[in-house]
C-alpha positions as CSV (number, residue, x, y, z in Angstrom):
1,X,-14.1,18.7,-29.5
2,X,-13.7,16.2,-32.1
3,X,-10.4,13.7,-32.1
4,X,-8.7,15.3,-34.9
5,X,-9.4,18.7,-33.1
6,X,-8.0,17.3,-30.1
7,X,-4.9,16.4,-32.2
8,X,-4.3,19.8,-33.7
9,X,-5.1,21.6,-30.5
10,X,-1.6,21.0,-28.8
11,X,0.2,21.4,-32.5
12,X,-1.6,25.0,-32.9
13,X,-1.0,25.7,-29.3
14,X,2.6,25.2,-29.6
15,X,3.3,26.9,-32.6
16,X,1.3,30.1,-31.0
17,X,4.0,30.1,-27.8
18,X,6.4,29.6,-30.4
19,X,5.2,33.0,-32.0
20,X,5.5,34.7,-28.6
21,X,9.3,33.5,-28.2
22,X,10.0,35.0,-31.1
23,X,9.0,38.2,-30.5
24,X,10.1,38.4,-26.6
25,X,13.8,37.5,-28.7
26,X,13.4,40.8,-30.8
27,X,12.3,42.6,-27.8
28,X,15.7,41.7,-25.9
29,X,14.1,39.6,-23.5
30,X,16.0,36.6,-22.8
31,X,13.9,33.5,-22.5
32,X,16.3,30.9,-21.2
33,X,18.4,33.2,-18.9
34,X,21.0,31.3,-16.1
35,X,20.4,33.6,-13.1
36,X,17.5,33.7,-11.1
37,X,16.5,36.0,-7.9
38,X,15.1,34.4,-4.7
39,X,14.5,35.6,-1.8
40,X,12.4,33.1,0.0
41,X,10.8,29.5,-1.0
42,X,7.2,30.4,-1.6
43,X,6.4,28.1,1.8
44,X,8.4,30.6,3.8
45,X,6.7,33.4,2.2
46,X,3.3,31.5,3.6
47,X,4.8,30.7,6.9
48,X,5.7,34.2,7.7
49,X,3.3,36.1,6.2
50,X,1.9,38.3,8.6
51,X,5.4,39.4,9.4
52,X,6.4,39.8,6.1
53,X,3.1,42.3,5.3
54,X,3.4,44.4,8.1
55,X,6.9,45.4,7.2
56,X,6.3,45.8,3.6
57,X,9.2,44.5,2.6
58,X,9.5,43.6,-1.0
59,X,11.2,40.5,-1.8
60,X,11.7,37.7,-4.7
61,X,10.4,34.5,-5.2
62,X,10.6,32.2,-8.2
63,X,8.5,29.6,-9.7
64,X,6.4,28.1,-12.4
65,X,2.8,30.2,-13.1
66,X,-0.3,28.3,-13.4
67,X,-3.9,29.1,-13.8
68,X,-3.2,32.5,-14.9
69,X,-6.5,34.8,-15.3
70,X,-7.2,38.5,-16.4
71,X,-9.3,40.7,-15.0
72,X,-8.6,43.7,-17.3
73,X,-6.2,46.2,-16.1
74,X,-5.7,43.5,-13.5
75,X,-4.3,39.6,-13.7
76,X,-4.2,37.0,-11.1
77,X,-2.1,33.7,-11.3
78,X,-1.1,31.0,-9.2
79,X,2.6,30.8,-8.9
80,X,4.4,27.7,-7.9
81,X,7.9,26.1,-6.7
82,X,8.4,22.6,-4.9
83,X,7.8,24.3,-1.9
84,X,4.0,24.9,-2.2
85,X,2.0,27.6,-4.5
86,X,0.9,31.4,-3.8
87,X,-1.1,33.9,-5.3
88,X,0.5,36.3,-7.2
89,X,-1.6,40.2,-8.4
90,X,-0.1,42.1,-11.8
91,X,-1.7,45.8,-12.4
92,X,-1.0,47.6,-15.0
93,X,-1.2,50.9,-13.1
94,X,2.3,49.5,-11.6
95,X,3.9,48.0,-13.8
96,X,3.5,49.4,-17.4
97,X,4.5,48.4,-20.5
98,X,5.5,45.2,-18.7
99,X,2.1,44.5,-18.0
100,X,1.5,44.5,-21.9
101,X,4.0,41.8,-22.2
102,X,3.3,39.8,-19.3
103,X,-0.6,39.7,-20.6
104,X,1.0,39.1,-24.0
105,X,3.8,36.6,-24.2
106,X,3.6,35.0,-21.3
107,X,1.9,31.7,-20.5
108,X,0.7,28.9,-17.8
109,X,3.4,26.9,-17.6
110,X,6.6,29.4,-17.8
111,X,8.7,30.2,-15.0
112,X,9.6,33.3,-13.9
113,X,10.8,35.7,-10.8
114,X,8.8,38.5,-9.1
115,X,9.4,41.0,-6.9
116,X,6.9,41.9,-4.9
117,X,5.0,42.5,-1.1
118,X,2.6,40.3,0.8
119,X,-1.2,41.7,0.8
120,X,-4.3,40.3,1.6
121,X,-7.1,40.3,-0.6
122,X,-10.6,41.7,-0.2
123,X,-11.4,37.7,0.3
124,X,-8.8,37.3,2.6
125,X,-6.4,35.5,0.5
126,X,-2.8,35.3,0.8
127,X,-1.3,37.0,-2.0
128,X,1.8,38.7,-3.3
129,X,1.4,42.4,-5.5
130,X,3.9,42.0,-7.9
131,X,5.9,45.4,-8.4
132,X,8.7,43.7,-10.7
133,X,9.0,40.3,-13.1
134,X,11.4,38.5,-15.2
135,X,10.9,35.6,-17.1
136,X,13.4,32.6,-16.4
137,X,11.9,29.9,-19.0
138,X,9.4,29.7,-21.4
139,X,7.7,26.3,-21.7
140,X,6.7,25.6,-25.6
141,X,4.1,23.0,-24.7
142,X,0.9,23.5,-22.4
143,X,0.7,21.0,-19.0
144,X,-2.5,19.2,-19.6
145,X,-5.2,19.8,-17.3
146,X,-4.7,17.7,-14.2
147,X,-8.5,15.9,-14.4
148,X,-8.8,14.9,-18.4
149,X,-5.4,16.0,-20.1
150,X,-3.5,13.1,-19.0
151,X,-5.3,9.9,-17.5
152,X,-3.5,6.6,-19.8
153,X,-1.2,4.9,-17.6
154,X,1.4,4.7,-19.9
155,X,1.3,8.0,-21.0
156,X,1.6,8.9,-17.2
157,X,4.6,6.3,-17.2
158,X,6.4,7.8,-20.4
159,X,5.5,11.5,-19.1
160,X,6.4,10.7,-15.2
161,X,7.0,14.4,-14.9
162,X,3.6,15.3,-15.7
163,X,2.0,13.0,-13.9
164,X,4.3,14.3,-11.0
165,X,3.5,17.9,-11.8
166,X,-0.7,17.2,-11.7
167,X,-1.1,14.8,-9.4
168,X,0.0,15.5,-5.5
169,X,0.3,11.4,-4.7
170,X,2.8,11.1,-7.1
171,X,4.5,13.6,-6.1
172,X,4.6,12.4,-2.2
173,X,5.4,8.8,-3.4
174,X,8.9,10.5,-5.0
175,X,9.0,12.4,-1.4
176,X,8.4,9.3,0.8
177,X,10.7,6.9,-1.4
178,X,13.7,9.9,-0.6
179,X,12.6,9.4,2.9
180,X,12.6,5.4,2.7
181,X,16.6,5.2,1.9
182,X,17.5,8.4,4.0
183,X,16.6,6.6,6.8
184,X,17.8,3.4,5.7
185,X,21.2,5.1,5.6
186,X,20.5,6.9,8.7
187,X,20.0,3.9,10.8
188,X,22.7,2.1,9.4
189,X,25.1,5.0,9.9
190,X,24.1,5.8,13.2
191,X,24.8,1.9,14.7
192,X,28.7,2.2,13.0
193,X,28.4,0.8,9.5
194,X,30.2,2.7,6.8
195,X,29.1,3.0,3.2
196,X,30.7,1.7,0.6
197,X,30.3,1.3,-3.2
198,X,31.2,-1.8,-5.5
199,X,31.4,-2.5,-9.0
200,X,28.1,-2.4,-11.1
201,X,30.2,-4.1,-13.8
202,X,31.5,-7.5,-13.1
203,X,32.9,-10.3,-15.1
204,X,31.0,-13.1,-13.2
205,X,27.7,-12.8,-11.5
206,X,27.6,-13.9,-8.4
207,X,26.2,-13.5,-4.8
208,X,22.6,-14.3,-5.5
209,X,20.7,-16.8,-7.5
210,X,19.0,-15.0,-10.7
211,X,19.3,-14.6,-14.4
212,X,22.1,-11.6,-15.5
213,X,22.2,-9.2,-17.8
214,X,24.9,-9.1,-20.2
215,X,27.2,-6.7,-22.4
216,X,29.8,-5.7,-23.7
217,X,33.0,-4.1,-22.6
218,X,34.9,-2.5,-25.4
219,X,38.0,-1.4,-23.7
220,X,38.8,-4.7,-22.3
221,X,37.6,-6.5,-25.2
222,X,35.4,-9.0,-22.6
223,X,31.9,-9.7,-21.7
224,X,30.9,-8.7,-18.9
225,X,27.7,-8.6,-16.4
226,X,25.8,-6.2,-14.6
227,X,25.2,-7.1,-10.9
228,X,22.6,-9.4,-9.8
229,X,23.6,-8.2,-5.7
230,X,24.4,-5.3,-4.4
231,X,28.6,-5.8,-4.0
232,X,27.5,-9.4,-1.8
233,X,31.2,-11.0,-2.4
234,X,32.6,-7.5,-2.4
235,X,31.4,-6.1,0.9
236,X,32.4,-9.7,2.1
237,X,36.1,-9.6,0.7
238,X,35.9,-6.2,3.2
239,X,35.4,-8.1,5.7
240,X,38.4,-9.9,4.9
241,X,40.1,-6.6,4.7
242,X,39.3,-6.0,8.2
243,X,36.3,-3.5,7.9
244,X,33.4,-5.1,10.5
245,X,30.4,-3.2,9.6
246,X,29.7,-2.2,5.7
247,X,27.1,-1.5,3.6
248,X,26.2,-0.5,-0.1
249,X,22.6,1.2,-1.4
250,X,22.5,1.1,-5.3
251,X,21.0,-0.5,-8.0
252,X,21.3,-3.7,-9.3
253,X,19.9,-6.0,-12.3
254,X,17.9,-8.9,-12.9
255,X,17.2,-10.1,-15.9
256,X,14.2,-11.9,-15.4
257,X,9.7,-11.5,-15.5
258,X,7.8,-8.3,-14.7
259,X,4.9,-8.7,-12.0
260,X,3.6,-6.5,-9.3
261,X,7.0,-7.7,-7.4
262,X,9.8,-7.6,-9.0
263,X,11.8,-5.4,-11.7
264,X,15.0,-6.1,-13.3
265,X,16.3,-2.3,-12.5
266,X,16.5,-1.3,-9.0
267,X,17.3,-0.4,-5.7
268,X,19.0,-2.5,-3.1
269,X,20.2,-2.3,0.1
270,X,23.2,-4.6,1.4
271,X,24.7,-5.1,4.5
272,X,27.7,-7.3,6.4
273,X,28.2,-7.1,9.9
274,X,31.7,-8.7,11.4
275,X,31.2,-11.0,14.7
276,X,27.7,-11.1,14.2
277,X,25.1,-14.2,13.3
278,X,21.9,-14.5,11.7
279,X,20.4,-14.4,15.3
280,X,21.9,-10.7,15.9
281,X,20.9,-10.2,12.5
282,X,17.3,-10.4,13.2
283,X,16.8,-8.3,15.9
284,X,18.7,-5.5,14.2
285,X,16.5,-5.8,10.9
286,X,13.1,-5.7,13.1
287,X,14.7,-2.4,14.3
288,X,15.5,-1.7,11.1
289,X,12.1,-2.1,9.4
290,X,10.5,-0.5,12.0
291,X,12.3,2.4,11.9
292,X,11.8,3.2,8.1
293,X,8.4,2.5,8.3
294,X,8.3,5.4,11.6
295,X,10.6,7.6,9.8
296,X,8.9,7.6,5.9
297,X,5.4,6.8,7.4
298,X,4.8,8.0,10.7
299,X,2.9,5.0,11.5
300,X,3.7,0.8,12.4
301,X,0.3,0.1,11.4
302,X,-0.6,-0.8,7.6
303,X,-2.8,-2.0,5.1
304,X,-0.6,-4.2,2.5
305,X,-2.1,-6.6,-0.3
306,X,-5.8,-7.3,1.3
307,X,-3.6,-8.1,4.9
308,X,-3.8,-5.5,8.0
309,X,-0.1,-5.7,9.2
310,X,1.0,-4.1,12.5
311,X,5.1,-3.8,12.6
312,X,5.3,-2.6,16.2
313,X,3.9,-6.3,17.4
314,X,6.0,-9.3,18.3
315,X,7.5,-10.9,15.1
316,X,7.1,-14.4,14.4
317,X,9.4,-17.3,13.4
318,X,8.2,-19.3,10.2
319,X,10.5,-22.8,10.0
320,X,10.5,-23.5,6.5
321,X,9.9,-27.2,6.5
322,X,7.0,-27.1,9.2
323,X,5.2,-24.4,7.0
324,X,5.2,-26.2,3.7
325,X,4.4,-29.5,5.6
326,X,1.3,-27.4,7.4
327,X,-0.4,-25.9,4.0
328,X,1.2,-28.4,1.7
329,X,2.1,-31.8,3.6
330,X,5.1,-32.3,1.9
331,X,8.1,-32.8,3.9
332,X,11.1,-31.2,2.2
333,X,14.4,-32.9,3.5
334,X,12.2,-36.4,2.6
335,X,10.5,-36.0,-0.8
336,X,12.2,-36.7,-3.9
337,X,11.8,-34.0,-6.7
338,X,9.7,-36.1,-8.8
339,X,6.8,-36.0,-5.4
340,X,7.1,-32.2,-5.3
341,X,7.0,-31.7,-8.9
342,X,3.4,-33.9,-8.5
343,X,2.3,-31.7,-5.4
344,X,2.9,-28.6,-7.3
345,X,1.1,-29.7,-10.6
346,X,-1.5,-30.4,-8.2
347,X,-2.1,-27.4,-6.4
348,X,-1.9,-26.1,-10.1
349,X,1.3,-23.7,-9.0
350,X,3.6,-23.1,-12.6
351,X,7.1,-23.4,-13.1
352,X,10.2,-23.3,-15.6
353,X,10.5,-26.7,-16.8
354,X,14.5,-25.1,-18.1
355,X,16.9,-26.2,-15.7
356,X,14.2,-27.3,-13.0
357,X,16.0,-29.3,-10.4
358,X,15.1,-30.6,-6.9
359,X,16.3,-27.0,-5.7
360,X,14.0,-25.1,-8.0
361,X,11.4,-27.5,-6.7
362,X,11.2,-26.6,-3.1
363,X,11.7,-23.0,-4.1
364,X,8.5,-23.0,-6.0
365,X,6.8,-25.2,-3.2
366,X,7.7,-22.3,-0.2
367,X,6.4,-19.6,-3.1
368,X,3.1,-21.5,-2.8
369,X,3.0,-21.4,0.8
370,X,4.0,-17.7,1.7
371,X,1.3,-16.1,-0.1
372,X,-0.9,-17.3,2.8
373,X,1.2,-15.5,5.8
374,X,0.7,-12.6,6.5
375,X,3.1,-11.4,9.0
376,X,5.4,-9.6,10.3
377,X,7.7,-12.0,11.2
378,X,11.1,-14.0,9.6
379,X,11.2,-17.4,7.6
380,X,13.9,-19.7,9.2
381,X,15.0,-23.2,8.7
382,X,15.9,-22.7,5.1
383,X,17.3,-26.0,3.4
384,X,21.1,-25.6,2.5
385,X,20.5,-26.6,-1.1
386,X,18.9,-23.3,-1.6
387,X,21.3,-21.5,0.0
388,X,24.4,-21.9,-1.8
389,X,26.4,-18.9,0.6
390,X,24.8,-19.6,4.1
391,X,26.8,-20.9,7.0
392,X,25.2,-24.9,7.7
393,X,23.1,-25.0,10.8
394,X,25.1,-26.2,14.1
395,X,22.2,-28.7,15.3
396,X,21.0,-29.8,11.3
397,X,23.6,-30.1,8.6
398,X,20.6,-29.6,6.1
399,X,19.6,-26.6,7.0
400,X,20.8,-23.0,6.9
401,X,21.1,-19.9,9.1
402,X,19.5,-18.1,6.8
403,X,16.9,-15.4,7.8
404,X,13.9,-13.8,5.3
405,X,11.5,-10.8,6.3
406,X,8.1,-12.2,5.8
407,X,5.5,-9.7,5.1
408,X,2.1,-9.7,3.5
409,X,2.1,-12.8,1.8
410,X,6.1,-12.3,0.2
411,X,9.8,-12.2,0.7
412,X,10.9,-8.3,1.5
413,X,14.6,-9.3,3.0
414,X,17.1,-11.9,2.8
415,X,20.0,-12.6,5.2
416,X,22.6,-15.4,6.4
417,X,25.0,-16.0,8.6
418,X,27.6,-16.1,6.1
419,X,29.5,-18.9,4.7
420,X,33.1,-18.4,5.5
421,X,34.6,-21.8,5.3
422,X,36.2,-21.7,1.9
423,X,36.6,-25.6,1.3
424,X,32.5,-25.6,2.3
425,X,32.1,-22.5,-0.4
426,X,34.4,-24.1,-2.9
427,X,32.1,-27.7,-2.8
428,X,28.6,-25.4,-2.6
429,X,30.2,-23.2,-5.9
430,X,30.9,-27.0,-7.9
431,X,27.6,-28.1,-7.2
432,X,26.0,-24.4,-8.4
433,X,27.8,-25.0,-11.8
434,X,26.8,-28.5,-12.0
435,X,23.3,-26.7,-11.9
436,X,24.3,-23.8,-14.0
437,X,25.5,-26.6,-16.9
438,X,22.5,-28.4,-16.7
439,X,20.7,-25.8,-17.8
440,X,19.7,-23.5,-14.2
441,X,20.4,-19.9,-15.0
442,X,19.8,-18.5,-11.7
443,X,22.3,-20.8,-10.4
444,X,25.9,-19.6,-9.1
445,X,29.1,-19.3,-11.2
446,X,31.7,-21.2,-9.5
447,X,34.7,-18.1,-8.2
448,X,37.7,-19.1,-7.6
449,X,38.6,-15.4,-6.7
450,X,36.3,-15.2,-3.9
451,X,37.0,-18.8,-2.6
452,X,40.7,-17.3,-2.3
453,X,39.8,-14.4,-0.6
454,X,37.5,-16.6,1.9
455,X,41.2,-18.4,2.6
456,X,42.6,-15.9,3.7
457,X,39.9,-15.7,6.6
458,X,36.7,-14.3,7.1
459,X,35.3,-13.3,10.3
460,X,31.7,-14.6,11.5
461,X,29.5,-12.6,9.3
462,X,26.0,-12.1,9.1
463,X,24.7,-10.2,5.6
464,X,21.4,-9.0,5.2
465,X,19.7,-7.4,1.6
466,X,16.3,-5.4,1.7
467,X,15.3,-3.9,-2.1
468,X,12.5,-1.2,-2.5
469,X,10.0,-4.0,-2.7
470,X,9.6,-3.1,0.9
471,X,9.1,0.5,-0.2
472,X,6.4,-0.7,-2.5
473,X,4.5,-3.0,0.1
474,X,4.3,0.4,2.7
475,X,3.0,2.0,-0.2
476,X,0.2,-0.5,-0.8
477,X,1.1,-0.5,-5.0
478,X,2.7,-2.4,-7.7
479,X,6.7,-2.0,-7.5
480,X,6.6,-0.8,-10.8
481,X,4.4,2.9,-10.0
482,X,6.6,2.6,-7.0
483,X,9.8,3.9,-9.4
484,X,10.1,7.4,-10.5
485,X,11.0,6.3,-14.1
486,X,9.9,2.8,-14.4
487,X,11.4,1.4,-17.5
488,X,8.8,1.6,-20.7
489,X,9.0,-0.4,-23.7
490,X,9.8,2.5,-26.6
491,X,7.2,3.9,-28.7
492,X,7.0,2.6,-32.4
């Protein structure tokens, strides 16, 4: 077939179903009706079928047809729901003039209802003999064949449903990712937290450090942002309101680069935990990650980014300044910003010269360095100047007690005990706009709201964040085919 018969194919295609709604409309036949009979999810109808074919019974089922083939007085087709798919036998010794139409008007593709009785085929197939049908939708475009209609990546982006329709892994990635945050939310529920929700909107961004979107709010006639955290100062100002375990699953915003990792739309998971430290924070995520992995994957053992991780062994500490000293030999509390700037031009790493600082320095230095670990285990002994809401370590003022899931060369967690001291906050918030007015946009507005709230006292907290870029490492792909509608640049 030629390229400009492969372009009028679909056109003429469509335009011939569009024929065949017209005349099912002048024969009275709905083709978008609202009610649909079901008896039984096709997967039951497999599950008990012997039963179902000894009794006879006749029964409905639902679903969309596909591969539909005459034979005649006879037709066969494959009818399928989210369940699973079964074959379905139309005579027209049964069923009449409806057979006419079915064999006329109807396509692969539409959905419709049938009443019918299990029977086995002369090959021993499952099957259903159709005695009654109805149609419920009629689809106006043909699905393309799974092996050569649809194989750009883009296209199977743009047309996600499609590419969910024909292809069964995409179609257990959407399955497992349900299963990834039901058990999140499981686990969480089940040791006492409760779930809350926080504004998406806010009119400062704060609680992480990262690059906001902006807009618009009419209404109020004010800018405002969307969230760069997942309600971090709000689930904390709860626990100023006396509620000791919280926790929030929703999506936030970053407006910053697209890689393999990261995404500016997308799930997060927060939580705070009254009268607990980063210490009891720990143990409960490595109960935490293993049990989403158990629950969504059945298995502790994985193969992530070229690294053969096993979750269910004993997870290591990583102190921050040791590691970069081991693979870079740079000791962070004692190098200036212009040594580590030289160290990372020379092991060639790249950076944002906007707003770099001695904090965006040692950030980019650690980057370097974590690509090499392979994990499981948690990064500790982060340096308080990049960790702007962290409680200071007890033993080393210059430290924080900060905690970070290391897994397969990245970051997939994040969590402190948090700051609570609200003169310590207030200082840490000046020095974050100093930044931020210098010319650091992931740095930290300076509010005065939460500060207040903070004086009003906080209980020792420990928070913890965990977005689906865990969800995405399981999975072994790029966060971006990890999202059921990953956001596509628009067609010209």
């Amino acid at each position: 077939m030629s390229a400009e018969q492969e372009t009028k194919a679909p056109v003429s295609e469509r335009a011939d179903r569009l024929k065949k709604l017209d005349e099912l409309v002048k024969l009275g036949i709905n083709p978008y009706p609202a009610k649909a009979e079901r008896d039984y999810l096709i997967n039951d109808v497999l599950h008990d079928f012997s039963a179902l074919e000894k009794s006879g019974q006749a029964f409905y089922i639902a679903g969309r047809l596909k591969n539909v083939r005459g034979h005649g007085n006879l037709t066969f087709a494959n009818l399928e729901d989210a369940s699973g798919n079964i074959q379905i036998a139309l005579s027209k010794k049964d069923l009449g003039d409806q057979y006419k139409n079915f064999v006329k008007l109807i396509d692969s593709g539409d959905f419709i209802q049938v009443q019918g009785s299990c029977f086995t085929t002369h090959k021993g197939e499952n099957s259903l003999l159709v005695k009654d049908w109805r149609l419920l939708t009629k689809a106006l475009r043909a699905i393309p064949d799974a092996w050569y209609g649809l194989k750009d990546e883009e296209e199977l982006f743009r047309k996600r449903y499609l590419d969910i329709l024909l292809n069964p892994a995409t179609k257990q990635l959407v399955l497992k990712r349900a299963k990834f945050w039901q058990a999140t939310r499981q686990f969480l529920l089940d040791r006492g937290f409760i779930e809350v929700e926080t504004p998406v909107l806010e009119t400062m961004a704060g609680g992480a450090d990262a690059r906001p979107f902006k807009t618009h709010h009419n209404a109020l006639d004010i800018d405002v942002y969307l969230r760069i955290s997942t309600g971090e100062l709000w689930q904390k100002k709860l626990m100023v309101a006396g509620l000791d375990k919280t926790f929030e699953i929703g999506r936030q915003f970053r407006n910053e680069g697209m890689d393999a990792e990261h995404l500016q739309d997308y799930t997060q998971m927060e939580f705070y935990w009254g009268y607990a430290d980063y210490e009891k924070g720990m143990a409960l995520v490595e109960e935490l990650y293993k049990y989403i992995a158990q629950e969504t994957f059945a298995t502790l053992q994985f193969k992530i980014r070229g690294f053969d991780i096993d979750l269910g062994k004993k997870w290591e500490k990583y102190d921050y300044r040791e590691t970069v000293k081991k693979y870079t030999g740079v000791d962070i509390l004692q190098a200036t910003e212009k040594e580590i700037k030289a160290k990372l031009d020379e092991l060639k790493v790249g950076y944002d010269l906007k707003g770099f600082n001695i904090t965006r320095a040692i950030d980019n230095l650690w980057k370097y360095c974590r690509k090499q670990i392979a994990g499981p285990g948690f990064l500790v002994g982060t340096p308080i100047a990049v960790s702007p809401l962290a409680k200071r370590d007890d033993e080393n003022q210059a430290l924080a007690q900060r905690f970070q899931v290391i897994l397969a060369g990245s970051e997939l967690g994040n969590g402190y005990s948090e700051l609570n001291n609200p003169l310590d906050q207030e200082e840490r918030f000046k020095e974050q706009q100093k930044l931020k007015e210098a010319g650091d946009e992931e740095a930290q507005p300076h509010d005065y709201d939460f500060v207040e709230a903070l004086e009003y006292g906080m209980p020792p907290t420990c928070g913890f964040g965990m977005s689906e870029r865990y969800f995405s490492f399981l999975m072994d792909r790029p966060a971006r085919e990890c999202q059921i509608f990953p956001l596509m640049r628009p067609k010209n």
